[in-house]
Steps between C-alpha positions, in 0.01 A plus 500: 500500500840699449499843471670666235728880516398750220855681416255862459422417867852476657577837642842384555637645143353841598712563787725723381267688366327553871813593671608775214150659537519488900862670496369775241150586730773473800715780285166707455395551871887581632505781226139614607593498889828699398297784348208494746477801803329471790376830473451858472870671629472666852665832584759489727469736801895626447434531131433912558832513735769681392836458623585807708919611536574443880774798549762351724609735781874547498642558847789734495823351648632679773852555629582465867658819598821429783496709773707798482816466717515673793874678562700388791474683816760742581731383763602838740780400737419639821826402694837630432784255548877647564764340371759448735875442372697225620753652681265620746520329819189401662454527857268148603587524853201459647519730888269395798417781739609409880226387737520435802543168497875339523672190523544498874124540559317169559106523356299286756144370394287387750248279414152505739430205698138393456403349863282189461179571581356216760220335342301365775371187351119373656532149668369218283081445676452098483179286474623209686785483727668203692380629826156699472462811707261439797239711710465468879688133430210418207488535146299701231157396609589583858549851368188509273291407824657785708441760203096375472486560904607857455390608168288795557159500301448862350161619611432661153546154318293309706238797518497470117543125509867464352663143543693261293855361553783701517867369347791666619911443489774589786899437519646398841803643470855385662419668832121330550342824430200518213560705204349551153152470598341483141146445373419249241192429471228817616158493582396829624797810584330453891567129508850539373578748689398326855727214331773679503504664799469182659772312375755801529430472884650137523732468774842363382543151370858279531617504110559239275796372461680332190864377503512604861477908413168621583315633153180685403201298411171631323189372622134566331137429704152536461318731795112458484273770604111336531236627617293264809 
């Protein structure tokens, strides 16, 4: 069955008509949101405030004064100046008195003589020499024996029980004898003393020679003091 239009029906020949009533309600609400207040109007908190005339402060411009000028010092001439004239001759002769020195005298200077004083310069002490100095035809232990024979025991030190080992040093000089008896190593001031005394008492020894000229050698030993 085919349906049929009815012209009355067709809203297409009213559509001008819709769009001039939607621009004129479109009119109506602009000119009612022009007009419309949000509300009641609020007074301002500065409203009451009255402008007040801020005086400006003038500063007075000042002049900078110079200093007053102080007047030159007065200039005294202490010292009087003659004026000589020109024809005026000038005696610049200058006179030495006489001494009693002349030409014919001869000054002699004498100039001291410093004497040399003799340094006596100490023989150089060796260690080790070509030929060693010897006792009673033996060497250093031959010596250390005869001091342990005659080493005297101090009665104090062995009543108190004092021992230990005694180190001493010696020089046999150029002539054999013993010099420079020195202690190295102590024990006890008793012990080293008894030490002493009993190398200082060794007889002469034949010196040691180096480069065939007899020289001073330095020997060093130990000396023991023990009780039995």
């Amino acid at each position: 069955m085919e349906l049929k239009k009815n012209e009355k029906a067709n809203l297409e020949n009213k559509k001008s008509l819709f769009i001039q009533i939607g621009i004129i309600i479109a009119l109506i609400f602009c000119l009612l949101a022009f007009e419309w207040t949000s509300g009641e109007k609020r007074d301002s908190a500065f409203d009451g405030m009255s402008e007040e005339a801020i005086e400006e402060e003038q500063i007075p411009v000042t002049e900078e004064i110079p200093p007053e000028e102080m007047p030159p010092p007065e200039v005294t001439v202490t010292d009087l100046f003659e004026i000589v004239e020109d024809d005026v001759v000038i005696d610049s002769d200058v006179k030495f008195e006489d001494d009693e020195t002349s030409e014919d005298k001869v000054v002699e200077i004498y100039a001291p003589v410093l004497q040399a004083e003799e340094e006596e310069t100490e023989e150089e002490i060796f260690v080790i020499v070509e030929d060693m100095p010897k006792f009673k035809g033996g060497d250093i232990n031959k010596f250390r024996e005869w001091v342990q024979k005659r080493v005297r025991y101090p009665e104090l030190a062995a009543e108190n029980g004092i021992q230990g080992r005694v180190f001493i040093t010696f020089v046999v000089e150029t002539n054999g004898n013993v010099s420079n008896v020195t202690i190295t190593r102590s024990v006890d001031g008793l012990l080293d003393e008894a030490a002493k005394e009993a190398v200082a008492a060794s007889p002469k020894w034949e010196p040691g020679m180096q480069r065939g000229r007899p020289v001073r050698v330095r020997y060093s030993i130990p000396i023991i003091f023990q009780l039995q």
